[in-house]
Every structure is written in C-alpha cells, then in structure tokens.
DONUKOL-412893 format. One record per residue: residue number from 0; x, y negated, z of N, C-alpha, C in turn. Coordinates in steps of 0.001 Angstrom, whole numbers, plus 500000, padded with zeros to 6 digits. Example, Ala and Ser with C-alpha at 12.3 -4.5 7.8 and 13.67 -1.06 7.14 Angstrom:
<nodes>
+-----+--------+--------+--------+--------+--------+--------+--------+--------+--------+
|  nr |    n.x |    n.y |    n.z |   ca.x |   ca.y |   ca.z |    c.x |    c.y |    c.z |
+-----+--------+--------+--------+--------+--------+--------+--------+--------+--------+
|   0 | 513190 | 505690 | 507800 | 512300 | 504500 | 507800 | 513200 | 503300 | 507800 |
|   1 | 512850 | 502250 | 507080 | 513670 | 501060 | 507140 | 512900 | 499970 | 507870 |
+-----+--------+--------+--------+--------+--------+--------+--------+--------+--------+
</nodes>
This chain:
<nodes>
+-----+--------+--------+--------+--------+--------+--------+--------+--------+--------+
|  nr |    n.x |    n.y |    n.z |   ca.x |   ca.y |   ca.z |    c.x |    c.y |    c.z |
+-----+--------+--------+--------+--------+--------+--------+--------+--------+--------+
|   0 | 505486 | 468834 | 562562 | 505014 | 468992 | 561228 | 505407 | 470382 | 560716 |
|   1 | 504241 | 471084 | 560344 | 504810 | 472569 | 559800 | 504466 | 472192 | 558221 |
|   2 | 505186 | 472988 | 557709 | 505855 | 473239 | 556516 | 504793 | 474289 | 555610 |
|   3 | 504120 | 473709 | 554460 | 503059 | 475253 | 553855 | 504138 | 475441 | 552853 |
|   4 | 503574 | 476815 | 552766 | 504617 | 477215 | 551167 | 504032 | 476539 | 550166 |
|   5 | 504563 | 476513 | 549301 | 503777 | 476295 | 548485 | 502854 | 477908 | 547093 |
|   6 | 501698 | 477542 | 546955 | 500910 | 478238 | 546337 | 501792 | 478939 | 545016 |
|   7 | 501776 | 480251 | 545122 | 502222 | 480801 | 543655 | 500959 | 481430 | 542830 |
|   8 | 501101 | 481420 | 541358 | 500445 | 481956 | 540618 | 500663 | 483559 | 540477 |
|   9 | 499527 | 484550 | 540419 | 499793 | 485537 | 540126 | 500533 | 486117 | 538809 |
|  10 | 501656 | 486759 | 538936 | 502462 | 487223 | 537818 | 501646 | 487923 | 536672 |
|  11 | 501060 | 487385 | 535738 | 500812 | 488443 | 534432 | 501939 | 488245 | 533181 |
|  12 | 502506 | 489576 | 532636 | 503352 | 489264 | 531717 | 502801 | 488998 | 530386 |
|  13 | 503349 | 488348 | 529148 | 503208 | 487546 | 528217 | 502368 | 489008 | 527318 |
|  14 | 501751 | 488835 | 526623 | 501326 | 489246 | 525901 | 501893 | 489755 | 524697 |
|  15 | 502437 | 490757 | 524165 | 503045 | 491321 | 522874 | 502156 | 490992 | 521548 |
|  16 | 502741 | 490125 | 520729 | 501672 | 490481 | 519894 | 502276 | 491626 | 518421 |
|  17 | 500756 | 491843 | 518396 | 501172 | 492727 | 517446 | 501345 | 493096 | 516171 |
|  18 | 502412 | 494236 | 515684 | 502846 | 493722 | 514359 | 502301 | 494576 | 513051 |
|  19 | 501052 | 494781 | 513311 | 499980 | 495004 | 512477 | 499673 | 494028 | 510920 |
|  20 | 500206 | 492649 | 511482 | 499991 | 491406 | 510244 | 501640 | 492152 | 509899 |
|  21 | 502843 | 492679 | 509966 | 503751 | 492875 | 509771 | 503820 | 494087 | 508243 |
|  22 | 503048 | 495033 | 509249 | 502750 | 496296 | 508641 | 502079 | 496119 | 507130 |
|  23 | 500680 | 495639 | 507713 | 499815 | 495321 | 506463 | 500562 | 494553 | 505342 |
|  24 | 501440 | 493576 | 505532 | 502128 | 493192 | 504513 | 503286 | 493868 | 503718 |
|  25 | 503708 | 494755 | 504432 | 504096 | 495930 | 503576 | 503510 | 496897 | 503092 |
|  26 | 502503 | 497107 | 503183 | 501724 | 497879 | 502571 | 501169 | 497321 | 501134 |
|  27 | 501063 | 495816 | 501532 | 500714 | 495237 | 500475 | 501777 | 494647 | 499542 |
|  28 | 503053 | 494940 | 500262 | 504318 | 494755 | 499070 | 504540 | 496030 | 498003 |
|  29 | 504032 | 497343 | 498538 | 504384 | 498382 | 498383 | 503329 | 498629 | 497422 |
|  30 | 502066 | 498230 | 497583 | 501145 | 498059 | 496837 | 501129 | 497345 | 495433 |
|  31 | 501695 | 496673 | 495775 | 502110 | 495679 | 494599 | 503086 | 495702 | 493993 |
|  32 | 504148 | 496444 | 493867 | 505036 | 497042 | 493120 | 504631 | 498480 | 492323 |
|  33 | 503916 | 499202 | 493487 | 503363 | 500194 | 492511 | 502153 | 499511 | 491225 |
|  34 | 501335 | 498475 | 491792 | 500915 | 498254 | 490772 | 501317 | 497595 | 489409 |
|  35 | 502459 | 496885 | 489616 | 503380 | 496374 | 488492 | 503843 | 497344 | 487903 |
|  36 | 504261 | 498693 | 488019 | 504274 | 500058 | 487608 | 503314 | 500536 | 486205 |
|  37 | 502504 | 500383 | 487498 | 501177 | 500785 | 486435 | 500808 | 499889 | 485482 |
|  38 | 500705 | 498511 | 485771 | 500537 | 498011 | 484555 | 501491 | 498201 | 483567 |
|  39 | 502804 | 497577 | 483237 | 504180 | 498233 | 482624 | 503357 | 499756 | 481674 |
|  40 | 503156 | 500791 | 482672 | 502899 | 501911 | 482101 | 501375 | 501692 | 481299 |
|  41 | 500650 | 500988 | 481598 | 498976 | 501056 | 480689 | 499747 | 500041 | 479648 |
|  42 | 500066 | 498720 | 479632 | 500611 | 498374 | 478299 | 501388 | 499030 | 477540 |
|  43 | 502607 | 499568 | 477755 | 503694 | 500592 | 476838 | 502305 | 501630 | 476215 |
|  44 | 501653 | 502240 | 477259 | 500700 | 503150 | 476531 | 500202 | 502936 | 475536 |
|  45 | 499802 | 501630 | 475777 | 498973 | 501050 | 474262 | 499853 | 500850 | 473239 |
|  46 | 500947 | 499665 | 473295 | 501863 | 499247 | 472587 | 503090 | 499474 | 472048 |
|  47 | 503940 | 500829 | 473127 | 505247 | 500632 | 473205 | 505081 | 502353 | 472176 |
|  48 | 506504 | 502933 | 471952 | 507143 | 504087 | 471150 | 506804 | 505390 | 472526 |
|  49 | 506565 | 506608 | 471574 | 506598 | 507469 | 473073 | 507660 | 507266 | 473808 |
|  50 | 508569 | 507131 | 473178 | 510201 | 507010 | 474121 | 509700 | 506034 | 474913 |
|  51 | 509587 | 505008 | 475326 | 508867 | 503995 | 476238 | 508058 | 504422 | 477351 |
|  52 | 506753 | 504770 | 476579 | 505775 | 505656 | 477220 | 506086 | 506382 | 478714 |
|  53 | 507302 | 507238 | 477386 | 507906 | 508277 | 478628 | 508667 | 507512 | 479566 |
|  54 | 509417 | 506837 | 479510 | 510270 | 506320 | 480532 | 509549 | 505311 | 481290 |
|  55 | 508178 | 504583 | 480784 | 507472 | 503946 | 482414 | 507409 | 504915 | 482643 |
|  56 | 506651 | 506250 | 482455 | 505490 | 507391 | 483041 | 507000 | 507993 | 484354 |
|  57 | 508056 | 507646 | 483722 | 508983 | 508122 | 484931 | 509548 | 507651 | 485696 |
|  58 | 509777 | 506275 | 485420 | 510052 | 505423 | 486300 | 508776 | 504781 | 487563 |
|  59 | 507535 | 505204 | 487132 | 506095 | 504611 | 487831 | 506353 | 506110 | 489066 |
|  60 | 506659 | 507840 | 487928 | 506399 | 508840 | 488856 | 507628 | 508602 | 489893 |
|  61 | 508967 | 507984 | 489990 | 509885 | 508140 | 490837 | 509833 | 506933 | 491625 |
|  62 | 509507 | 505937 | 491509 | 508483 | 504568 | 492606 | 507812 | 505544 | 493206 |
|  63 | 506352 | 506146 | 493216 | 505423 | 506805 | 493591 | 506207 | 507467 | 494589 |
|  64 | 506902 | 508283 | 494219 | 507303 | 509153 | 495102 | 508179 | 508156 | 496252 |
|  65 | 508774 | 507233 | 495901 | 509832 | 507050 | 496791 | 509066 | 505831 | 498025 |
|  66 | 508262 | 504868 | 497112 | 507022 | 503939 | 498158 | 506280 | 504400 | 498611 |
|  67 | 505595 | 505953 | 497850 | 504527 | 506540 | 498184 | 504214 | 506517 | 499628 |
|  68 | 505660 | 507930 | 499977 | 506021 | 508199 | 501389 | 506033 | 507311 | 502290 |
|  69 | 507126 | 506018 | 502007 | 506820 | 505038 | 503130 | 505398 | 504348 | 503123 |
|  70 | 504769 | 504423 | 502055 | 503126 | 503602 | 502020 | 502633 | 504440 | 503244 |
|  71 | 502551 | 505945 | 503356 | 502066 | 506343 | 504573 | 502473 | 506517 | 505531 |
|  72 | 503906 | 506539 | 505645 | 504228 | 506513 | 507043 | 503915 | 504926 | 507648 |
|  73 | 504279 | 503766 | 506829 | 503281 | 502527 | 507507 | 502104 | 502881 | 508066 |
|  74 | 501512 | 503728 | 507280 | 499766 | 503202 | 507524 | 499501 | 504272 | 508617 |
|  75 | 500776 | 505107 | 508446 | 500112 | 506064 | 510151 | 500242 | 505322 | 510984 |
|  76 | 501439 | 504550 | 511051 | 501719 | 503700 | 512399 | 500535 | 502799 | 512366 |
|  77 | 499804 | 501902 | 511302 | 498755 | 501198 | 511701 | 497264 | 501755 | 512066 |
|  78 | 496934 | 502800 | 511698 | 496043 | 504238 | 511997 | 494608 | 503031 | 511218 |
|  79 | 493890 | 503027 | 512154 | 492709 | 502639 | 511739 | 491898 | 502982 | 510705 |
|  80 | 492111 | 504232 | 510007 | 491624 | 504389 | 508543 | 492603 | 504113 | 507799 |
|  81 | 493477 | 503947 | 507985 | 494147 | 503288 | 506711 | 495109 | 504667 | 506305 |
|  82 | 495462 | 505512 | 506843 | 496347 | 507251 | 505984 | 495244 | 507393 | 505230 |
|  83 | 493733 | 507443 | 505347 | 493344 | 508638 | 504350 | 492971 | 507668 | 503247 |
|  84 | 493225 | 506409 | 503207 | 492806 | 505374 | 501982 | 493875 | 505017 | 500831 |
|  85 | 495391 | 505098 | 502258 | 496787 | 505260 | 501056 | 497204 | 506142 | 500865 |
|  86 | 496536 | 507342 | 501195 | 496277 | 508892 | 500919 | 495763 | 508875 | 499652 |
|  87 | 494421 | 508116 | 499288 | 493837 | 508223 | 498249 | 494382 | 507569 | 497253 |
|  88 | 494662 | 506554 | 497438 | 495846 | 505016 | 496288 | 496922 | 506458 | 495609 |
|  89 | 497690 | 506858 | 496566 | 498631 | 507552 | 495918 | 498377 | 508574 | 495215 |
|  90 | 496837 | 509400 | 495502 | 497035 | 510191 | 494746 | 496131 | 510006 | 493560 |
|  91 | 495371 | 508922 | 493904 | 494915 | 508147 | 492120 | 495982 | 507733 | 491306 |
|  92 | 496943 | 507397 | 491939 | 498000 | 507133 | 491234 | 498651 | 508020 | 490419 |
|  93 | 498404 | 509334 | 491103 | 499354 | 510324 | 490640 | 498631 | 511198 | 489664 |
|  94 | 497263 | 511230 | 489701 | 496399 | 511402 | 488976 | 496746 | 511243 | 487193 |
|  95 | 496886 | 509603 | 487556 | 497210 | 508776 | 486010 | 498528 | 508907 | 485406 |
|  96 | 499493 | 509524 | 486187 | 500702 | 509791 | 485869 | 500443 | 511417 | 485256 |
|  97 | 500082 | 512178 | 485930 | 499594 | 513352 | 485372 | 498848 | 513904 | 483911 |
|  98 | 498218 | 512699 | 483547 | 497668 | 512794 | 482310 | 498177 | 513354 | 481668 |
|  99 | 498412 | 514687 | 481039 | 499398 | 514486 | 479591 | 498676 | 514262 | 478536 |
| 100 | 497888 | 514335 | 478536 | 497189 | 513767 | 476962 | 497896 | 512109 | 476834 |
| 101 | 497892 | 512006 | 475864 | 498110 | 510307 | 475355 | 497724 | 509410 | 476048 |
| 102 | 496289 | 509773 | 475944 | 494914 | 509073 | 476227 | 494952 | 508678 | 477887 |
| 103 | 494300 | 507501 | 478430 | 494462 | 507272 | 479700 | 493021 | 507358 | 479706 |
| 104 | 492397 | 508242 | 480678 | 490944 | 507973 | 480899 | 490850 | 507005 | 481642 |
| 105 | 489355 | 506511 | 481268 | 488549 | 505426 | 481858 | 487985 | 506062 | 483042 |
| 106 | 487868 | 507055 | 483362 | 487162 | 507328 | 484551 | 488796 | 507372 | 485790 |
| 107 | 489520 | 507567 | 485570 | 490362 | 507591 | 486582 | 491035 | 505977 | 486517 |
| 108 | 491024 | 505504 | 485719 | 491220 | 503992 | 486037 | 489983 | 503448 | 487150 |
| 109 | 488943 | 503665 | 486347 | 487671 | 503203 | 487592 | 488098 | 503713 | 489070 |
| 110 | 488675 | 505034 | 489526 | 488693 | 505433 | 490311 | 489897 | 504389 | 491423 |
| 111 | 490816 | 504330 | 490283 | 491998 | 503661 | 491165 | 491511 | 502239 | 491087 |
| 112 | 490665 | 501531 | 490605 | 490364 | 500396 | 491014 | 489510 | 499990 | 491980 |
| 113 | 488444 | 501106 | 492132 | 487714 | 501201 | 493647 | 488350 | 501138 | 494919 |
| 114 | 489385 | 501898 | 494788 | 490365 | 502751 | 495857 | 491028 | 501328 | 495793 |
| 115 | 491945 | 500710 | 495318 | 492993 | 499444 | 495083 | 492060 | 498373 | 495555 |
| 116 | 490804 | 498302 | 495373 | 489733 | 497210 | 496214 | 489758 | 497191 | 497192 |
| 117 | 489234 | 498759 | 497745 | 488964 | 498630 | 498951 | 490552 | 498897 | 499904 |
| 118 | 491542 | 499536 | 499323 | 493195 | 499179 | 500045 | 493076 | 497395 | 500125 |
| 119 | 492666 | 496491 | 499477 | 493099 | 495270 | 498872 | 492608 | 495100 | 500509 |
| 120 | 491458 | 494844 | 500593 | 490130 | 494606 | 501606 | 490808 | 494424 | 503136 |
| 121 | 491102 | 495851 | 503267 | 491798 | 496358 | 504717 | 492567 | 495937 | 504902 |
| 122 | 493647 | 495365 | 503870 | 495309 | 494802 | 504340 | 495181 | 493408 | 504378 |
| 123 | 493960 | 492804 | 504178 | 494187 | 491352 | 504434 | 494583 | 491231 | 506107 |
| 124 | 495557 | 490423 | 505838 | 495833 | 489780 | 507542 | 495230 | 488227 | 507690 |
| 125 | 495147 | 489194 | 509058 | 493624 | 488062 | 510102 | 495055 | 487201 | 511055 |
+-----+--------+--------+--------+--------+--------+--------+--------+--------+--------+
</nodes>
C-alpha cells in the first residue's frame, strides 16, 4: 500500500483591507467641526456684540488653520480627487473668514455650500 500525500491548496495571502472607510471618516470629522465653526460664527454675526463676532471669526480662523492642514494631508493619502475638493472647502472657508465688511455675502455662502455638498458626496463610506 503506497501512501498519497495529501493535496495542498495554493498559498494566496489574506487580503488587506483598506483604510479608505477610515480616512473618509476623518475627513468627515474634520469637516464637521469646521462646520460647527461656521455656524457659531454666521449666528454671533447676526446676533452676538462685535466682541463675539470677533472671537468666533478667530477661533473658526485658528481651527481652519490647524484641521485645515490635516484635512489635506488625509485626502492626499486618499488621492482620488479628493486634495483639490478639500483644497477648495478650505479655501471657501477662508474666504468667509476674510470678509471684513460686517456683512457675510450670499454669494460665498452659496459657494461653500456647493463645495460642502459635493465634499459631503465623496466621503460617504461604501
């Protein structure tokens, strides 16, 4: 009686998955703090003392700066389009911080809500 080996399966290693659903959700945390920002800053605008005013408009510009940066270094690592879109978020953002008039235009709100749609769109995780 001879002896068969027995049959092995060919070795493929496990599959990495990837942390793209990881990413996108920071983008969309990061997103969403800047936008709690901004709102804070469009109500005080309306409602609050300039002293107010001024201190969202600086507390929204020193967020910006500090999520800004990591908003894009995420989105380089996820590439796909997504630098030149939180390219654009930030600098609509910075746009509305820039205002010095009182007044918040309506055309740069429209702008950051196009831009904040279509960021919204891309970061859903699949």
């Amino acid at each position: 009686m001879t002896i068969k080996p027995r049959h092995m399966k060919k070795y493929t290693p496990r599959r990495r998955k990837s942390n793209h659903n990881i990413l996108k959700q920071q983008i969309k945390d990061f997103e969403h703090l800047l936008d709690m920002d901004l709102s804070s800053f469009l109500i005080l605008s309306e409602e609050g003392t300039k002293k107010q005013v001024e201190q969202a408009r600086l507390k929204m510009r020193r967020d910006l700066l500090k999520y800004g940066s990591d908003m894009e270094s995420v989105a380089r690592n996820i590439g796909e389009g997504f630098p030149e879109v939180v390219r654009n978020y930030v600098k609509s953002l910075m746009k509305i911080i820039q205002n010095s008039s009182g007044e918040i235009d309506p055309a740069l709100l429209n702008e950051y809500r196009k831009i904040f749609l279509r960021l919204s769109a891309m970061s859903k995780i699949s």
